[in-house]
PABANU-127595 format. One record per residue: x, y, z of N, C-alpha, C, O in turn; chain. Coordinates in steps of 0.05 Angstrom, whole numbers, plus 5000, padded with zeros to 4 digits. Layout:
N
  n_xx  n_yy  n_zz  ca_xx  ca_yy  ca_zz  c_xx  c_yy  c_zz  o_xx  o_yy  o_zz  mol
     X     Y     Z      X      Y      Z     X     Y     Z     X     Y     Z    A
...
***
This chain:
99
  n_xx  n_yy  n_zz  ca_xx  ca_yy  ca_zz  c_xx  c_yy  c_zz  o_xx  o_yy  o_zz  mol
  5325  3641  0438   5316   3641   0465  5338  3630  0484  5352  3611  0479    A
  5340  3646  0505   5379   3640   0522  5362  3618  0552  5342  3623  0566    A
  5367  3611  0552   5368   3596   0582  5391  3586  0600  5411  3574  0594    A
  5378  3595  0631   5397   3592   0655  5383  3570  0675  5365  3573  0692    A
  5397  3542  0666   5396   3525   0688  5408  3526  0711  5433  3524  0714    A
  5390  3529  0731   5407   3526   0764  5400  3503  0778  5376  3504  0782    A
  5412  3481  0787   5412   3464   0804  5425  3470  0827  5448  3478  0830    A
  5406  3466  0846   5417   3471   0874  5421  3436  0893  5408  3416  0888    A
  5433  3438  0905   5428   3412   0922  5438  3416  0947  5451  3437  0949    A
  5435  3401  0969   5442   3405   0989  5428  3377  1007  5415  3359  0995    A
  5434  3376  1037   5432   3352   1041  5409  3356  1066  5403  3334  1076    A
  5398  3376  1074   5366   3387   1094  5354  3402  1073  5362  3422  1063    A
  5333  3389  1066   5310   3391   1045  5301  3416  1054  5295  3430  1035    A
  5296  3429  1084   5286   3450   1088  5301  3470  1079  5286  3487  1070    A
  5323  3477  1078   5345   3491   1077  5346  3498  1039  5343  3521  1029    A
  5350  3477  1025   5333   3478   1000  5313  3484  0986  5314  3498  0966    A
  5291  3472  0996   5284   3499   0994  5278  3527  0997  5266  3543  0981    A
  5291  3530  1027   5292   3556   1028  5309  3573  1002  5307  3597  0997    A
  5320  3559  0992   5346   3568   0973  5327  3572  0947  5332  3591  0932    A
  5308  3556  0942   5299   3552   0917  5286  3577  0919  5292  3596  0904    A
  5268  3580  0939   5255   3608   0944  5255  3627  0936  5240  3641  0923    A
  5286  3631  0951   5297   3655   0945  5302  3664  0918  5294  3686  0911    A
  5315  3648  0903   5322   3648   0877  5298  3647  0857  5302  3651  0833    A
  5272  3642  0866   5251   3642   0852  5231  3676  0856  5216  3687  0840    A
  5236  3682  0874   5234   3712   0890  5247  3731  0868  5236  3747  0854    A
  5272  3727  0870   5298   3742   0855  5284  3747  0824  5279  3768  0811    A
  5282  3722  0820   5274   3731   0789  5251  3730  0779  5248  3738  0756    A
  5231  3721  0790   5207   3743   0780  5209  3774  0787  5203  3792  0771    A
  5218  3779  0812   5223   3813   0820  5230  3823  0788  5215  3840  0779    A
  5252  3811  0773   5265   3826   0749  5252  3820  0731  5262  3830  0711    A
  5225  3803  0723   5216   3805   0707  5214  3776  0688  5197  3767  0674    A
  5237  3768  0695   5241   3741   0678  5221  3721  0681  5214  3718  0705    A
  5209  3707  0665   5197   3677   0664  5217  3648  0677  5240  3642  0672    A
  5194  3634  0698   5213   3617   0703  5199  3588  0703  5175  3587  0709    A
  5214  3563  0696   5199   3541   0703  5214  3526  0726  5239  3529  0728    A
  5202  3510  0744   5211   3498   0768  5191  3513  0787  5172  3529  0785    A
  5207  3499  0807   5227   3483   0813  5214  3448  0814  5194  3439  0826    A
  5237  3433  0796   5230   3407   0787  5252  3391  0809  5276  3394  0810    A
  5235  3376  0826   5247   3357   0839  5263  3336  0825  5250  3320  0811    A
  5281  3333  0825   5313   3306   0822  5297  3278  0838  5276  3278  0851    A
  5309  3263  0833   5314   3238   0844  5330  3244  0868  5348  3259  0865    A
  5326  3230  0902   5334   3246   0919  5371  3212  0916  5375  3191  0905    A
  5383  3228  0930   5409   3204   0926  5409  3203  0955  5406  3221  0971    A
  5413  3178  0956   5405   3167   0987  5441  3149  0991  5451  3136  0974    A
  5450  3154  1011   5476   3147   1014  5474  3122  1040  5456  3123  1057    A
  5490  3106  1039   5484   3085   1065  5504  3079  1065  5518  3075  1044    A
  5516  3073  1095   5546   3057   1095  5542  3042  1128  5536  3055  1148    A
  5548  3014  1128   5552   3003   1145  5575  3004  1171  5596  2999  1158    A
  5582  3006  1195   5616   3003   1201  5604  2982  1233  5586  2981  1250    A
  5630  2967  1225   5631   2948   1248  5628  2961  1278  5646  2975  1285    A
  5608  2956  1294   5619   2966   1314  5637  2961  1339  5638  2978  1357    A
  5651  2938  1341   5671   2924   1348  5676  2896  1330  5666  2874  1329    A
  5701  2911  1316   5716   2889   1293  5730  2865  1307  5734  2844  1294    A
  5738  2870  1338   5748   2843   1345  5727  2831  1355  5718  2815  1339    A
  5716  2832  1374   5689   2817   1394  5672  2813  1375  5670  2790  1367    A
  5656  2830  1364   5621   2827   1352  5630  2834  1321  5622  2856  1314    A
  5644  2819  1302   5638   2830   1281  5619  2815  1258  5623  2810  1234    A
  5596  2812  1274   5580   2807   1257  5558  2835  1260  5545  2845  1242    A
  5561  2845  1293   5553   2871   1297  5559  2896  1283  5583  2902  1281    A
  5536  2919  1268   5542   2932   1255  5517  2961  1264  5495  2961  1275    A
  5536  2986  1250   5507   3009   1260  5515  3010  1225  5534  3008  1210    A
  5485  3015  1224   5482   3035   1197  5483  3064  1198  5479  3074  1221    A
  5489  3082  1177   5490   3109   1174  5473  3109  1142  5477  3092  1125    A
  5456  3129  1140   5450   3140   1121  5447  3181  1122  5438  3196  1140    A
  5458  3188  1095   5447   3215   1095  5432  3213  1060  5440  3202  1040    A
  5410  3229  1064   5390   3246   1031  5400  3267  1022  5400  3289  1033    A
  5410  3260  0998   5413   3292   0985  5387  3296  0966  5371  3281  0955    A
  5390  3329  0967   5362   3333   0962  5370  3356  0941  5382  3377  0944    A
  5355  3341  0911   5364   3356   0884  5343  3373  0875  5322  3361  0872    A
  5342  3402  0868   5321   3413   0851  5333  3430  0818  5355  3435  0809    A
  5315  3433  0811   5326   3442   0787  5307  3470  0776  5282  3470  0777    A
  5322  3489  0766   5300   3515   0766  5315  3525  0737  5340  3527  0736    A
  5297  3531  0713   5305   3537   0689  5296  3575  0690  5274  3579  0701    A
  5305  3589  0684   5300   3614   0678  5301  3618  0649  5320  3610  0635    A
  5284  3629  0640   5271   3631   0613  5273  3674  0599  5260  3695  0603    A
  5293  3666  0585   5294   3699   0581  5309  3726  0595  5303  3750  0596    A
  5330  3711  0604   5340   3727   0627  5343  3753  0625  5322  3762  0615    A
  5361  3773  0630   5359   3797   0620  5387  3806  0649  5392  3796  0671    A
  5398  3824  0636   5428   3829   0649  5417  3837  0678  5433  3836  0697    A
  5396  3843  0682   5388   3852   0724  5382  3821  0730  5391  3818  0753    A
  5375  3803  0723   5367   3781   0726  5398  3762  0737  5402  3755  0760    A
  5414  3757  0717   5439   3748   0723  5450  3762  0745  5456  3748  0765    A
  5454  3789  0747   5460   3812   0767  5450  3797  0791  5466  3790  0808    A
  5423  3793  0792   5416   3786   0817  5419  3754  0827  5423  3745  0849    A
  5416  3746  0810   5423   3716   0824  5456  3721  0830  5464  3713  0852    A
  5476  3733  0810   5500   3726   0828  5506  3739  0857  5525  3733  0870    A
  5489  3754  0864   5490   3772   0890  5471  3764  0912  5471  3776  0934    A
  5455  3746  0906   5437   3719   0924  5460  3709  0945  5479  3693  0939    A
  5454  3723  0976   5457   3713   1005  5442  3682  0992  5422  3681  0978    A
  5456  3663  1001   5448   3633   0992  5452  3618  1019  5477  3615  1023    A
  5436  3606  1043   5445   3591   1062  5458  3575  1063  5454  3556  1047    A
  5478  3573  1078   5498   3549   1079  5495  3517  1084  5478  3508  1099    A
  5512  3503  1071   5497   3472   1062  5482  3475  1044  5462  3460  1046    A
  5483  3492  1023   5471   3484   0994  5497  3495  0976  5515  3512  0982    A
  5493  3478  0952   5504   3473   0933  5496  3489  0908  5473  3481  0902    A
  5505  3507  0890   5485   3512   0876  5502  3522  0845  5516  3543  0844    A
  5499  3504  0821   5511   3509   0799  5493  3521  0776  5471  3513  0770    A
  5507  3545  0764   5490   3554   0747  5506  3546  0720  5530  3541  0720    A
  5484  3546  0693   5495   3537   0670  5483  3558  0657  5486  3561  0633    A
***
């Protein structure tokens, strides 16, 4: 039994899943069995910066951005299946690795 892990990520959850969508569209059309899409742990990034290092540096802004992880296993692929996911229009700001 062959399996195709795709993890997509990207950092607007909407946009993600728009991506997951698509790619879940794609391959039932061809027939294939799929499991997902399985939500990740989201990675949350934070960084502090002074906002005046000479006067106020006890003063600070925070910044955070979410990346937003899913995971979609394809079960049984079949050569139109691969075909089509590599030819998947994919919106920009996603990330997307196949195994």
């Amino acid at each position: 039994m062959q399996k195709i892990r795709i993890k997509i990520k990207g950092y607007d959850y909407k946009v993600v899943e728009k991506a997951v969508k698509q790619i879940i569209d794609a391959v039932v059309e061809t027939g294939a069995s799929i499991r997902g899409p399985i939500p990740l742990p989201s990675r949350k990034w934070k960084i502090a910066v002074h906002r005046s290092p000479h006067i106020d540096a006890k003063s600070k802004e925070h910044f955070g951005i979410i990346e937003s992880i899913r995971l979609v296993d394809i079960l049984d692929p079949n050569a139109k299946t691969i075909e089509t996911i590599t030819k998947l229009q994919i919106p920009s700001g996603v990330e997307v690795t196949i195994k």
